[in-house]
One Martini backbone bead per residue (centre of mass of N, CA, C, O) as a GRO file, in nm:
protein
  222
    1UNK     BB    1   0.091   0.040   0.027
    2UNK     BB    2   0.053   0.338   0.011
    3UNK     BB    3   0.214   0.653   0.129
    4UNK     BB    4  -0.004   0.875   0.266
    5UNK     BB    5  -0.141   1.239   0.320
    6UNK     BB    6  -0.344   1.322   0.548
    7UNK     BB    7  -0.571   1.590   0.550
    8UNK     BB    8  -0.752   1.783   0.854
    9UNK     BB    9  -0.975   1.982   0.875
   10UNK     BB   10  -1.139   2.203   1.149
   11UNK     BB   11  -1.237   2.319   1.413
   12UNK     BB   12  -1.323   2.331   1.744
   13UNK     BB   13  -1.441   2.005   1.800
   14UNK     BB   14  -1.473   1.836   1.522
   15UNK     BB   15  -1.274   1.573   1.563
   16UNK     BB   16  -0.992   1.549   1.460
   17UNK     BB   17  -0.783   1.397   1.657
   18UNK     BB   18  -0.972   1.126   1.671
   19UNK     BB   19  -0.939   1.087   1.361
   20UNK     BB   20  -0.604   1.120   1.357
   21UNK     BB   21  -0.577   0.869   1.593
   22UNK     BB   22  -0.696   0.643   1.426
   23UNK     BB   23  -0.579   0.610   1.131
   24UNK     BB   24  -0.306   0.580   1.219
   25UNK     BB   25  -0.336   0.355   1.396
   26UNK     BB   26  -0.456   0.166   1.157
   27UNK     BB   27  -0.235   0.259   0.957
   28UNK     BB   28   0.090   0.329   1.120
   29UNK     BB   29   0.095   0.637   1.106
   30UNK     BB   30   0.191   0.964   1.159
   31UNK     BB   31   0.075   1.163   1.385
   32UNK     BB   32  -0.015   1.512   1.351
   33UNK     BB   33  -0.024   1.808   1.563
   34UNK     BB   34  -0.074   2.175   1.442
   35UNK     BB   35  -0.148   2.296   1.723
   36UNK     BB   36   0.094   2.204   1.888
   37UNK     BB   37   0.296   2.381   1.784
   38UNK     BB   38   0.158   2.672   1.816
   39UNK     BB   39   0.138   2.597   2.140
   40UNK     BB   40   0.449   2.628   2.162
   41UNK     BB   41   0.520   2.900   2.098
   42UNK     BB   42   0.319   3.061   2.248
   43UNK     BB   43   0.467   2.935   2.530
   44UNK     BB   44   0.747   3.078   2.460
   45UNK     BB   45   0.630   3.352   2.457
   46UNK     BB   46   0.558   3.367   2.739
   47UNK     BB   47   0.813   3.283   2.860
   48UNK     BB   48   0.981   3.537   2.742
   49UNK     BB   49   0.737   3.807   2.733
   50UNK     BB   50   0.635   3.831   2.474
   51UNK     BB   51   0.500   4.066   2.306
   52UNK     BB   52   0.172   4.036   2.085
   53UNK     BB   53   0.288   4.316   1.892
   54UNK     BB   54   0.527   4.162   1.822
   55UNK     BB   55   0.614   3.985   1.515
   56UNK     BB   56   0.958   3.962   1.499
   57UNK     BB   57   0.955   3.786   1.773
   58UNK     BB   58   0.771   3.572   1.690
   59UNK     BB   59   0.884   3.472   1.433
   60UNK     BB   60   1.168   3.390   1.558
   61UNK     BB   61   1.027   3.190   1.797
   62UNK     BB   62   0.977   3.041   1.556
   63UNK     BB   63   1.225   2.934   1.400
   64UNK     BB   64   1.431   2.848   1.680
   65UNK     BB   65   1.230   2.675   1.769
   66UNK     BB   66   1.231   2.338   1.908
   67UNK     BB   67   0.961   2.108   1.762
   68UNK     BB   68   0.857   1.789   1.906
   69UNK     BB   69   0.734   1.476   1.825
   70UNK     BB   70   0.642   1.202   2.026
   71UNK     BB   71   0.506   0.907   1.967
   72UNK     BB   72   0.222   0.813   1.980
   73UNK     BB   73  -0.135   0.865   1.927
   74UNK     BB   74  -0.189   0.863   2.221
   75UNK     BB   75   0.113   0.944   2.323
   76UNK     BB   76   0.173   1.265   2.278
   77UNK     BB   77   0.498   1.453   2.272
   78UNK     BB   78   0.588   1.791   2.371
   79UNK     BB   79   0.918   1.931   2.241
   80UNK     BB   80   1.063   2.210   2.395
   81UNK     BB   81   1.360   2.259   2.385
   82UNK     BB   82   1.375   1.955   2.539
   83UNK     BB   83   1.121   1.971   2.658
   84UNK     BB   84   0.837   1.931   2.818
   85UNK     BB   85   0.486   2.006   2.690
   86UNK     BB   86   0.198   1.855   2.688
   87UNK     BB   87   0.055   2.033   2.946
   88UNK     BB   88   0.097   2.360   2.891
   89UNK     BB   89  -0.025   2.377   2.585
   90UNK     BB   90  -0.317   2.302   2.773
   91UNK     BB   91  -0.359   2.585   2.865
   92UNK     BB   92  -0.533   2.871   2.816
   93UNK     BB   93  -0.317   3.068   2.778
   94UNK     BB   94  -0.168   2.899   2.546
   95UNK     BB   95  -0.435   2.917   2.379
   96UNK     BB   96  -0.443   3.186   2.321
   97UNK     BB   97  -0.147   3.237   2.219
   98UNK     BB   98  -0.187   3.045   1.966
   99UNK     BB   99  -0.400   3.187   1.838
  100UNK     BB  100  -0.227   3.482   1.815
  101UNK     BB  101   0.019   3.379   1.627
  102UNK     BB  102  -0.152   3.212   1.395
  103UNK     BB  103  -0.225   3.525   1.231
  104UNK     BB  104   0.124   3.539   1.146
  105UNK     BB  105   0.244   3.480   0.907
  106UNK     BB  106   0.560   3.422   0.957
  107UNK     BB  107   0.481   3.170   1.166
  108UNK     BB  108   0.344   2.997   0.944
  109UNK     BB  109   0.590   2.992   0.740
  110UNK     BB  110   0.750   2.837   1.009
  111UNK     BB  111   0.571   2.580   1.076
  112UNK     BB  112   0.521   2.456   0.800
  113UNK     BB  113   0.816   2.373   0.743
  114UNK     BB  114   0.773   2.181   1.007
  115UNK     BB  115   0.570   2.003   0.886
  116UNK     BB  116   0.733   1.908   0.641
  117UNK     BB  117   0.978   1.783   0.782
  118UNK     BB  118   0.824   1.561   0.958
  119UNK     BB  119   0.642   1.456   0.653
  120UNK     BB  120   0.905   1.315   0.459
  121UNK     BB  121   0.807   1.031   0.424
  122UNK     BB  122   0.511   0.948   0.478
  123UNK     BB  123   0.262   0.851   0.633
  124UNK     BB  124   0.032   1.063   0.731
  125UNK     BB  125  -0.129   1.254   0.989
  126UNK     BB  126  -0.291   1.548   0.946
  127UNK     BB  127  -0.395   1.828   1.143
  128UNK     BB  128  -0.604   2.142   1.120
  129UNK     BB  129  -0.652   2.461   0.932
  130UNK     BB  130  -0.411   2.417   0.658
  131UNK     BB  131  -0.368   2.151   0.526
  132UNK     BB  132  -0.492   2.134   0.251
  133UNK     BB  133  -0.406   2.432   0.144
  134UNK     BB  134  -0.081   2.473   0.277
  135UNK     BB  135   0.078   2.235   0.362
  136UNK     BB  136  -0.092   2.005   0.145
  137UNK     BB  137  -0.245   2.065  -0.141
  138UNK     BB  138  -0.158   1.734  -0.238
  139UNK     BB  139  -0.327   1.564  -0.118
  140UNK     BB  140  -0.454   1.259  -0.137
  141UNK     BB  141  -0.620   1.344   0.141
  142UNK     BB  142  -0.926   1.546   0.243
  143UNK     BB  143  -1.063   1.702   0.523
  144UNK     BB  144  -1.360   1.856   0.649
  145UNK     BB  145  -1.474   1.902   0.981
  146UNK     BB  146  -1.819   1.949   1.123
  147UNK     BB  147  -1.979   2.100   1.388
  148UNK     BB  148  -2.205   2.240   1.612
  149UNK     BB  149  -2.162   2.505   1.870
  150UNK     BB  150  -2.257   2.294   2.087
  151UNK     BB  151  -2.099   2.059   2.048
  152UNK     BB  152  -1.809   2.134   2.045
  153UNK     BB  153  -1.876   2.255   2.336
  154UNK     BB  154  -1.873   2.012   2.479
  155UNK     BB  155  -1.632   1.822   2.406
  156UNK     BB  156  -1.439   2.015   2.538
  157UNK     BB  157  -1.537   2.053   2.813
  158UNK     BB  158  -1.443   1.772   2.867
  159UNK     BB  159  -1.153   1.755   2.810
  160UNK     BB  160  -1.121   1.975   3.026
  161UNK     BB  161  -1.217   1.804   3.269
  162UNK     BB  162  -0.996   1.561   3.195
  163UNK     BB  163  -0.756   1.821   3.311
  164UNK     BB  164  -0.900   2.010   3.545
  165UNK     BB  165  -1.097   2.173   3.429
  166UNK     BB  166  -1.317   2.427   3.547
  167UNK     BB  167  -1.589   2.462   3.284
  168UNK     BB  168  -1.807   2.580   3.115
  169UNK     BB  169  -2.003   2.565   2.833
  170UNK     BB  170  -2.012   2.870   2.783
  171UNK     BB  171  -1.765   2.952   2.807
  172UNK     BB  172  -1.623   2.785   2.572
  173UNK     BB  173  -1.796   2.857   2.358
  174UNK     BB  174  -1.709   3.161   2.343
  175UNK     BB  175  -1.400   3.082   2.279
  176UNK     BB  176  -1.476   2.923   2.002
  177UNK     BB  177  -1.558   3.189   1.861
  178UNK     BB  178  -1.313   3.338   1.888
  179UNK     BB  179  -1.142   3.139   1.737
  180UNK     BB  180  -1.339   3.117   1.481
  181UNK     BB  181  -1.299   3.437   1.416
  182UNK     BB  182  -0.951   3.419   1.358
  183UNK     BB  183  -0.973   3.180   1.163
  184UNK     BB  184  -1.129   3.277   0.959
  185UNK     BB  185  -1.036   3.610   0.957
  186UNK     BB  186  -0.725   3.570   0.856
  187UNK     BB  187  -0.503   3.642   0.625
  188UNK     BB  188  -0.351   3.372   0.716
  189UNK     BB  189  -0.470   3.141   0.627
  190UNK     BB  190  -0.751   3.037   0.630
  191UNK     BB  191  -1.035   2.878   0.754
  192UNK     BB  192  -1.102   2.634   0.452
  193UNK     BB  193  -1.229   2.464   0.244
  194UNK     BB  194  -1.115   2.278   0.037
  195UNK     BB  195  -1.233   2.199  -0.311
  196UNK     BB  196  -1.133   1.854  -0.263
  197UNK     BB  197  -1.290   1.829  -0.032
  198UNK     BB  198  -1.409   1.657   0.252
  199UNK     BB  199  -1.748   1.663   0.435
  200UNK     BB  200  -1.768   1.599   0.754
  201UNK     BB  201  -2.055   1.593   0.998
  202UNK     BB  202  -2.002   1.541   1.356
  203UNK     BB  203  -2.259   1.575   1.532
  204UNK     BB  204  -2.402   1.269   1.459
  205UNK     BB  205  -2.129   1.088   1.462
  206UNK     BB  206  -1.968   0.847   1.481
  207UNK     BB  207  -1.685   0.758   1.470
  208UNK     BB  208  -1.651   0.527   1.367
  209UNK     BB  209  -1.797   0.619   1.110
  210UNK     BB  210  -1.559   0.801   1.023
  211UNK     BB  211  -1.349   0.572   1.024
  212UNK     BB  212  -1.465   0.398   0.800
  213UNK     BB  213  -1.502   0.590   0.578
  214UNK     BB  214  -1.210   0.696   0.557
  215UNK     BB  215  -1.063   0.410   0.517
  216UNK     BB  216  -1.219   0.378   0.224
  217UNK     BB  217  -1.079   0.646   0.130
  218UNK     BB  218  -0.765   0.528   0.139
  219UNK     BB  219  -0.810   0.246  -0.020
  220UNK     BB  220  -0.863   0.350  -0.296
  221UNK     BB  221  -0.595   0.562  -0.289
  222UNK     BB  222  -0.350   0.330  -0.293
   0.00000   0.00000   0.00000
């Protein structure tokens, strides 16, 4: 079998990571999330506290920072210039400001080099806002999951008090809309559906039926 490239885009919430920490694993190949390299640049751009008016200083520490991911996709670790970082890139803070690096041009296309040079072997599976459109455009599978902005605020909210966080559904839902209004919104590759993307509403749908979906979509164009 060809070792595709899978590109998943969609949404806070939409189900990207269980859809390609699933796909993955049942294909053997490397899951990548693209959202946790930018919640690494954010977290190092605070504790460094650069201003996020600065852009050339945050440009600069996406492209110095070194950013690996190790493990499998159950157990997937971020380490940030040699450190783990695995839990505090998931803390409220640095998801905000990885919210806010990730609207500056220079920064995405520090991150993207850096995404690109991850998959350089193929057989990956990459979720993230720009991976069908900017990151990879020619993957062999391009998927784009959304599904209703109450369904996605329950399901973070579930996330957020497996992690520890005491949150309400309602703070949630708000944090999604304004991430969801940066991410349409921003000038640098904005998140939008890929023209030969697969959509798939997973609002109502479980996951196993959308993992069976994907790999039959995988094996017809192996």
């Amino acid at each position: 079998m060809n070792k595709l490239v899978i590109a998943i885009d969609g949404p806070s919430g939409s189900g990207k990571s269980a859809l390609g920490k699933a796909v993955a694993r049942r294909l053997g190949y490397l899951y990548i999330d693209s959202g946790a390299v930018y919640r690494a640049v954010g977290l190092r751009a605070l504790n460094s506290r650069v201003s996020f008016d600065d852009r050339e200083a945050l440009a600069e520490i996406s492209r110095n920072s070194s950013i690996t991911l190790q493990g499998d996709p159950d157990h997937l670790r971020v380490l940030l210039d040699g450190q783990d970082v695995t839990l505090e890139i998931r803390l409220p803070e640095a998801s905000r400001a990885s919210s806010v690096v990730a609207t500056i041009p220079e920064v995405r296309e520090a991150v993207v080099y850096k995404l690109r040079e991850m998959s350089s072997e193929g057989g990956v599976v990459m979720d993230g806002r720009d991976i069908g459109t900017k990151v990879f455009p020619n993957a062999q599978v391009k998927l784009f999951l959304d599904a209703s902005l109450d369904v996605r605020a329950r399901r973070r909210c579930e996330e957020d008090r497996g992690r520890g966080r005491e949150v309400s559904v309602e703070t949630v839902r708000a944090e999604l809309e304004e991430r969801d209004r940066r991410d349409t919104g921003r000038l640098a590759t904005p998140l939008i559906k890929a023209p030969d993307a697969l959509f798939i509403d997973t609002s109502e749908m479980p996951l196993e039926a959308v993992i069976e979906r994907v790999l039959e979509i995988v094996h017809s164009r192996s």
